[in-house]
C-alpha positions in Angstrom: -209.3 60.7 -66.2 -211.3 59.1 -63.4 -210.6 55.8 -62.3 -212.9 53.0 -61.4 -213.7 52.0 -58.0 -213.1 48.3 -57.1 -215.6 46.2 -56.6 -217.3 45.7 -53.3 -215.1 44.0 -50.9 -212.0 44.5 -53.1 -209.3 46.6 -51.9 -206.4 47.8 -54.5 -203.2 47.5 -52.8 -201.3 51.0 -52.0 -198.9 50.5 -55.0 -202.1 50.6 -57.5 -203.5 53.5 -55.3 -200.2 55.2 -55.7 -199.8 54.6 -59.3 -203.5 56.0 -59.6 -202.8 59.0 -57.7 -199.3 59.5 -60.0 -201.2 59.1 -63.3 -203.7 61.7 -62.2 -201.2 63.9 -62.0 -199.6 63.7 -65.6 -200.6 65.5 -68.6 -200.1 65.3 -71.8 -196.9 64.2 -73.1 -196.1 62.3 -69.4 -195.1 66.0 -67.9 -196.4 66.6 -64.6 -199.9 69.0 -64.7 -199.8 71.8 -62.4 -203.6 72.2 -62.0 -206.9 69.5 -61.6 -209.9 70.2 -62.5 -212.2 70.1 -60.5 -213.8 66.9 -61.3 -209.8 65.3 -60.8 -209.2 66.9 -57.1 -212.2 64.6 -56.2 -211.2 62.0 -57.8 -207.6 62.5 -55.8 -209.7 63.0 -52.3 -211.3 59.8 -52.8 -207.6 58.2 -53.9 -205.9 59.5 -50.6 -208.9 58.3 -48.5 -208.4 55.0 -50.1 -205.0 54.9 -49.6 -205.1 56.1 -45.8 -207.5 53.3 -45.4 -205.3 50.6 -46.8 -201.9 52.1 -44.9 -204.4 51.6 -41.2 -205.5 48.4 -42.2 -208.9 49.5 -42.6 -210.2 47.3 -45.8 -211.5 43.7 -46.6 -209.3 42.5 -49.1 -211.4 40.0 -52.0 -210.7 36.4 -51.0 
């Protein structure tokens, strides 16, 4: 399940990124899913990115 991306100039804080990136991983039943599609690997790039840009300090936060 794809999640949205904040708006512009909003940053989600790492625990949301985490929890994002956690959720992704779950399947039915809350048990862990060994495989992504393809469409939720991207989805998990574009999490990580995210998140390696909020751990550097590397966003503008909404005021």
């Amino acid at each position: 399940m794809p999640t949205t991306p904040p708006a512009e100039g909003a940053a989600r804080s790492a625990a949301e990124l985490n929890a994002a990136i956690r959720a992704l991983w779950m399947g039915p039943g809350g048990h862990p899913t060994l495989r992504l599609t393809d469409d939720q690997r991207a989805e998990y790039r574009r999490l990580l990115d995210e998140l390696q840009r909020v751990e550097s300090g590397d966003v503008t936060t909404a005021a």
